[in-house]
N, C-alpha and C positions, 0 to 999 in steps of 0.2 A: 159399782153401786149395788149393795145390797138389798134385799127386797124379802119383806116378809111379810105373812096376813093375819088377819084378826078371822079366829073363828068364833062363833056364836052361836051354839045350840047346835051345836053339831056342821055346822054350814060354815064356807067359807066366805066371809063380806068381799074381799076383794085383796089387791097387792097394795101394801103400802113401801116404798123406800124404808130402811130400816130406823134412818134418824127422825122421821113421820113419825114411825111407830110408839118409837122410845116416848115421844111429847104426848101421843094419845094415850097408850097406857098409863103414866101419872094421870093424866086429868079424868081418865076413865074408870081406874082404882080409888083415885079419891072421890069422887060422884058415888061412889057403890057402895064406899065405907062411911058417906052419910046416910047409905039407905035409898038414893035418888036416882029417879030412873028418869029420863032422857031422850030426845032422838040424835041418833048419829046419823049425818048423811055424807055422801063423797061423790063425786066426779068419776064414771065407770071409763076403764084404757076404752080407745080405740076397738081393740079387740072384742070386746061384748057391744060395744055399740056406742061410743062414747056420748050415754047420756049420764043421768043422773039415779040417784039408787040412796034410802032411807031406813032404816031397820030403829025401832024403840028397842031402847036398852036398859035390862033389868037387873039389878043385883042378885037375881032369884035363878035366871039362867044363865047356865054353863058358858065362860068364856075361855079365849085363850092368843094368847100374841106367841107365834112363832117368829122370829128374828133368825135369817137367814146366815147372818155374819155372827161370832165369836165376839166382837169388840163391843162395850156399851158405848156408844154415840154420848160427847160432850154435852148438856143438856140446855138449853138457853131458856132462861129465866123470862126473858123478857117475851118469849113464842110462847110458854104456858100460860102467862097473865092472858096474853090476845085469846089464844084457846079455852081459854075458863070461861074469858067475857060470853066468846060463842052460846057454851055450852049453857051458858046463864039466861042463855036471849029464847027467845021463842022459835026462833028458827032451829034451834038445838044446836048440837057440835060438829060441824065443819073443820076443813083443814082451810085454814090459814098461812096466805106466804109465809115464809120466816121473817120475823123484823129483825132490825141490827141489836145488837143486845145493849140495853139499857142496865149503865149502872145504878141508876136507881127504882129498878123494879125490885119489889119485895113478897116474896109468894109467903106466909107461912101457913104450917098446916091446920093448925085454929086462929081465928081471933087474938091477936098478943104474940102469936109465938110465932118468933121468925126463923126462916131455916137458913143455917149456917151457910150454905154454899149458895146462896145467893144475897148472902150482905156482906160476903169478904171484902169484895171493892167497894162495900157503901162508902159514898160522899155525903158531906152534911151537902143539905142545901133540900129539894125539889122533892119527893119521893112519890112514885106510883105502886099504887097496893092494890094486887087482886088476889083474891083468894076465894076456894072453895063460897056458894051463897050459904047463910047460914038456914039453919031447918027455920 
């Protein structure tokens, strides 16, 4: 398992598993590129004291995802809708189990615009849409 961190203003937030990281960077890049700032919070290892730990995040200070492994981790469509919802909610962005991947989850990057690698398998029928909140 590989394991990388988010740094923020210089500071390291914590380890994340590298396929963690991959889902928070997207939802964390696109919050930044509407301008919107955020609280992230996450569950501290053992190691520091397994409590809990919060940090506001701002498109204005310096970030950075280190990813320990080489490979880009498959991306599930259906973890970023739950991740977004988070990030949408007042408690801010959390990590969220993985859910099983839904073929009818639809992320696009605006309103209208669906992204390609997540409507391959669309089926007509039922469709769940989350996307970025709008300004």
């Amino acid at each position: 398992m590989d394991v990388g961190h988010i740094v923020y203003d210089g500071q390291v937030l914590d380890a994340f598993e590298d396929r963690v990281l991959a889902h928070l960077q997207i939802v964390i890049v696109n919050k930044f590129r509407r301008g919107e700032e955020f609280v992230f919070s996450w569950r501290e290892s053992s190691a520091a004291g397994d409590g809990r730990a919060a940090v506001w995040l701002s498109p204005s200070i310096g970030l950075r995802f280190r990813f320990s492994g080489s490979r880009a981790p498959e991306i599930n469509p259906t973890w970023l809708a739950a991740l977004y919802d988070a990030a949408g909610s007042g408690r801010g962005l959390y990590v969220v189990d993985e859910p099983e991947p839904d073929r009818d989850t639809v992320l696009p990057p605006r309103a209208g615009d669906p992204v390609s690698w997540a409507n391959e398998r669309q089926a007509p029928g039922r469709r769940r849409t989350a996307r970025p909140p709008s300004p």
